[in-house]
C-alpha positions, 0 to 999 in steps of 0.5 A: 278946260278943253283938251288941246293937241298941238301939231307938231309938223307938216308935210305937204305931198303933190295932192295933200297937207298932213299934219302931224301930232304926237296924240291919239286922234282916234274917235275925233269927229271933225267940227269943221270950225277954225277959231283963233288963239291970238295970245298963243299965235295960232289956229284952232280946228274944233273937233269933236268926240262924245264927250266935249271938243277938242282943239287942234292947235295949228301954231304959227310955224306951219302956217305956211304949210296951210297958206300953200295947201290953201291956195291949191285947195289940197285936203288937209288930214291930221295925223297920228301914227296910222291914224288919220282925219280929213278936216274938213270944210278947213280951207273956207274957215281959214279963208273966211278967218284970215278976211276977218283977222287982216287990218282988225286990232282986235286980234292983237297987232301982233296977231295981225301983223304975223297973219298979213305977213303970210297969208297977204298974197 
């Protein structure tokens, strides 16, 4: 199975989000892929390290954090203690998973009806 680190908050500043997780990050090399976790409601940043993959788990309740970071194009950076990573390529990944999630049941109507709730402008 693959190590998952969930993000436990975020801060958004006036030129970035951090998001914040309570494990080491160190040696994560960013996979700039996003995937969905429609049974758990969440986001899933791919980052990788010699060995295999790592899920960032972005939970449903700092998707608002990402859609204000992401309609002002800021640098999302994950965070551990002085640790920290750019993610990159996140903002087109998002975009491009939101299009794909919005009025599509196979994620799951609950699924569905959470993203549209947010990120529907």
């Amino acid at each position: 199975m693959k190590k998952r680190i969930t993000i436990l908050k975020a801060i958004i500043t006036e030129n970035t989000l951090l998001v914040e997780t309570n494990e080491s990050i160190n040696g994560l090399i960013p996979g700039g892929q996003i995937l969905v976790d429609s049974d758990q409601s969440s986001f899933i940043y791919i980052m990788e390290d010699q060995e295999d993959y790592t899920y960032i788990v972005l939970p449903e309740h700092i998707w608002p954090f990402l859609k204000d970071a992401n309609e002002e194009k800021k640098p999302i950076w994950l965070s551990f203690n002085e640790e920290q990573i750019e993610l990159i390529n996140f903002h087109e990944e998002l975009e491009y998973v939101i299009s794909n999630i919005k009025g599509n049941s196979n994620y799951g109507d609950d699924m569905v009806k959470k993203v549209e709730g947010i990120f529907t402008v």
